[in-house]
N, C-alpha and C positions, 0 to 999 in steps of 0.2 A: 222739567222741559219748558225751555222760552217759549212765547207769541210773540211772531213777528208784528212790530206794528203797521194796523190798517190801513189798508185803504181809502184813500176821500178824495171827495171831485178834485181835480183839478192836479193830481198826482204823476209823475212820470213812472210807466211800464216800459221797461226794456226787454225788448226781445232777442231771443239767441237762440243758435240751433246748436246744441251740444251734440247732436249727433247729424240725422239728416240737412241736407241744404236748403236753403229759403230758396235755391233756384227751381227745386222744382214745382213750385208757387210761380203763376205766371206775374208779371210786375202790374199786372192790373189788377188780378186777386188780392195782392198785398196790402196796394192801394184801395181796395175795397173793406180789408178787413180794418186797417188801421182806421178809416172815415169810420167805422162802427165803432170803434174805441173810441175815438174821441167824439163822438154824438153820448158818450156813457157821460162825460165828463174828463177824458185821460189824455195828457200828453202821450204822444208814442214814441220810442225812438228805438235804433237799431243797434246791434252788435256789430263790430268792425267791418267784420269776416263770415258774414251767414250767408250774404251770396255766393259765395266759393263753393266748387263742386268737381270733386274727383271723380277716380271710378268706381268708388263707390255710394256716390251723391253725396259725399260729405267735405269734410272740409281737413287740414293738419291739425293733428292732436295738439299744437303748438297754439294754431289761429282760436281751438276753439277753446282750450284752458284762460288763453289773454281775455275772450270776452266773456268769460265768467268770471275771472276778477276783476275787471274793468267794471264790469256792472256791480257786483256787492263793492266796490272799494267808491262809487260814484254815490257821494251823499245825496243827489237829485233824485236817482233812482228809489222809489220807494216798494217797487215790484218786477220781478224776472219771470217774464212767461215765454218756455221755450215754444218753438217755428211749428213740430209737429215731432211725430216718434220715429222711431228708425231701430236701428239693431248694433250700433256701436257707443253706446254713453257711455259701455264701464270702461273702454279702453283710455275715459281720459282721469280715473280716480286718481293713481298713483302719481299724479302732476298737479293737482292742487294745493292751494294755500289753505288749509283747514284751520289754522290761527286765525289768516286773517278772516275767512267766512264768517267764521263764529263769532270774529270782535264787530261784524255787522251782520245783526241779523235781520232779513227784508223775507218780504213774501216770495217763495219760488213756486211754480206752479206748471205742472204737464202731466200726462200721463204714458201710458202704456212704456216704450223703453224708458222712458224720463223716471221710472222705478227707482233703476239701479240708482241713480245720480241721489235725486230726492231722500230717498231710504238712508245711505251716507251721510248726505250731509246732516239729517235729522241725528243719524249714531254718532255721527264724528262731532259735531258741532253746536249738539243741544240744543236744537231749537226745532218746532214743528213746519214742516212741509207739506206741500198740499197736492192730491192727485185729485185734476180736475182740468179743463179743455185748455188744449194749448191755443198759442194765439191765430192760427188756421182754422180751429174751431168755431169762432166767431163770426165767420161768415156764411155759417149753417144758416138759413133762415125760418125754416120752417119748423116747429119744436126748439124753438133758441130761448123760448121766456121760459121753459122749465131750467135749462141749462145756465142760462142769468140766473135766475132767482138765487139757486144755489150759491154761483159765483158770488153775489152780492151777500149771501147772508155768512158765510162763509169768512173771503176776504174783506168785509166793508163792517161786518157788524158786531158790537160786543156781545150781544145777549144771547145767550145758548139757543138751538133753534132744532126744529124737527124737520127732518125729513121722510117725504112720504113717498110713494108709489107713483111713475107719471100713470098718465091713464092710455099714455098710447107711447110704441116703438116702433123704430124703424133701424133695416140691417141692409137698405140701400146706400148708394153710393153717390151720396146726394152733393158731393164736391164734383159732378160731371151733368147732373141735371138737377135743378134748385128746384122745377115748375112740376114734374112728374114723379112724386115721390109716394112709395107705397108705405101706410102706417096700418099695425096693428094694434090691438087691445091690449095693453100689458096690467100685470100685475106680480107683485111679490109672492112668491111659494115659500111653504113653510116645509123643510124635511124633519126637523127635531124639533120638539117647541121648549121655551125655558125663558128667563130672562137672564142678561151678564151685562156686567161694567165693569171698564177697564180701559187700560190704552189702544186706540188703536194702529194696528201699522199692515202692509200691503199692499195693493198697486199688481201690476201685470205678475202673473207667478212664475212663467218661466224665466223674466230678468231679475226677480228677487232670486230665484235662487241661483244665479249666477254670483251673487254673493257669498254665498256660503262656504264656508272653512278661509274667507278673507275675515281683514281689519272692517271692510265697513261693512258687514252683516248687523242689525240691529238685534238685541237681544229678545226674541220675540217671545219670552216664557213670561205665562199669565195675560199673556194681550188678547185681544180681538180682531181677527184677521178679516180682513176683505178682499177676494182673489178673484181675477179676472184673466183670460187668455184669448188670444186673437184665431182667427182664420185659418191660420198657418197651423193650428193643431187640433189631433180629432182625437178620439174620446181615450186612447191605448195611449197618449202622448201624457194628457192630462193627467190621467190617472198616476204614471209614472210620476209626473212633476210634484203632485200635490201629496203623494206617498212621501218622498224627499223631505217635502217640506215639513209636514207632521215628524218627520224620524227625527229632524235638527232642533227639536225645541219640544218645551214640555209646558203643560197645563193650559192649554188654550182653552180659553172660556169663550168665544163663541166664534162663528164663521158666517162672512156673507157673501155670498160668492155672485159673479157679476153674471149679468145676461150673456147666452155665447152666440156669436154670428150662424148662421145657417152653415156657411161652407163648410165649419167642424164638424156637421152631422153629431155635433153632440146633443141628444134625444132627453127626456126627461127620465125615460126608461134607463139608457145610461150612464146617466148621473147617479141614479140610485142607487144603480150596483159598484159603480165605484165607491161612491158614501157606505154603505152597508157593509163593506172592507172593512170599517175602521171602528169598531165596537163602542170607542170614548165617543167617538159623533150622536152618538144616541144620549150622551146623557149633559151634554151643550146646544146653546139654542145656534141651528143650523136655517139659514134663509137663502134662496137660490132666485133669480133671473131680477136679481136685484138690478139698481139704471147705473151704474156705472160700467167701463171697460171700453169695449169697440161696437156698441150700437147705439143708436142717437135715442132720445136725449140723455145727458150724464149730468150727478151733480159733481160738486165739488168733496173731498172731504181730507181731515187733518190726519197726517202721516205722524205720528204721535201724540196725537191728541187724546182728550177722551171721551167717551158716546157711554150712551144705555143704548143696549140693545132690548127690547120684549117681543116676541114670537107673537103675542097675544092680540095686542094691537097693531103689529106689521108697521111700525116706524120705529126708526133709529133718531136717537135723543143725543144733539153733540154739546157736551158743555164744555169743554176745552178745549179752542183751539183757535 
């Protein structure tokens, strides 16, 4: 599996919306988020066609295939961070240049739908991807140095790096008020304890497994999964998805699964009993309300890459990616 190469001051990031619209970012937000990018050190620049917005806040599978190769085929560009997530990425797979992808390989970077895409290009294209804050994320301010740091050690630095626990969460809605935001105490749970090394691959679970029985499913047997699901799904949803996903693939060596928002009512009590289904979870090290997914803060982390995982110490070890 390639590393795209890094990161460094003075680089251009392009931004594109493979699925949702940059419209419904007001033009001052945009303006706001990009003035944070370039205070990093970063050129900004945009994709053709991210302001365009159908009826379904997106844009033509046509506009938004051109600015995904427009951006990997533009030797300036040294990084692609999609606009924010949405519910249509996989519709634009079967229209991609996967030659040309893979004959440049650059940092991509988004999360939640941005799954499907990432996950692909990683299977299709050999080289690691990364789930970690889109570029609407950046204008989070409050809990943004846990969510940099990540970013930075991640896409900017060679040397293998640990990540740990933040020491606080939040599952407001902090892109409607910046100054009134409610945080709690967070920390990592352990359900199985163990240690495993391996590849990792995962991202939002119910668009990975929108994947499955296609071309761009990665082969997830022996990896190390990190699954996270949104709002939209409560604990009888889950369950389901994450059954699917254990049936398509064999020997996972570990699982981390991401903090879930309040509105899923998914309980810790819950989670239990869906885990306690699955008898091989007891004998892989399993970690829950881990900082990535859809509550603030998240890090970064490489969609083929490779990490240690240990139960013991509650940090995940990335050495390749």
């Amino acid at each position: 599996m390639r590393i795209p190469e890094k990161l460094t001051v003075g680089d251009e990031i392009r931004v594109i919306a493979p699925n949702r619209s940059a419209a419904i970012i007001t033009a001052e937000e945009v303006e706001q988020t990009k003035k944070k990018l370039e205070e990093l050190g970063f050129k900004v620049s945009y994709g053709s066609h991210i302001f365009e917005c159908d009826l379904q806040n997106s844009s033509s599978i046509e506009h938004r295939v051109s600015d995904i190769h427009d951006a990997f085929q533009d030797h300036h560009v040294k990084a692609v961070l999609t606009v924010i997530g949405g519910f249509n990425c996989n519709e634009i797979l079967p229209y991609l240049n996967y030659e040309m992808i893979a004959n440049n390989p650059k940092i991509f970077c988004g999360f939640s739908d941005i799954t499907a895409l990432a996950s692909t290009i990683t299977q299709k294209c050999g080289f690691v991807t990364y789930s970690g804050p889109h570029f609407s994320s950046f204008r989070m301010e409050q809990a943004q140095d846990y969510q940099l740091s990540y970013f930075q050690k991640c896409l900017m630095g060679n040397k293998p790096y640990t990540i740990k626990a933040s020491s606080i969460w939040s599952d407001d809605a902090w892109y409607l008020d910046q100054h009134n935001r409610r945080f709690e105490s967070a920390s990592w749970k352990v359900y199985s304890e163990g240690e495993a090394n391996g590849q990792l691959f995962g991202g939002n679970l119910c668009t990975l497994n929108l994947l499955q029985g296609t071309s761009y499913m990665p082969d997830l047997s022996d990896s190390i999964l990190f699954l996270e699901d949104d709002e939209i799904v409560n604990p009888e949803i889950f369950a389901r998805d994450f059954t699917s996903l254990l049936q398509a693939t064999t020997n996972i060596k570990g699982i981390a699964i991401g903090r879930f928002q309040r509105a899923s009512n998914m309980t810790e009590e819950q989670l239990h009993f869906i885990l306690d289904k699955h008898p091989s979870l007891k004998r892989i090290p399993v970690i829950y309300d881990v900082d990535f997914g859809h509550t603030q803060p998240i890090f970064t982390f490489p969609i083929g890459g490779e990490i240690q995982m240990n139960t013991k110490d509650l940090m995940i070890h990335v050495t390749k990616f």
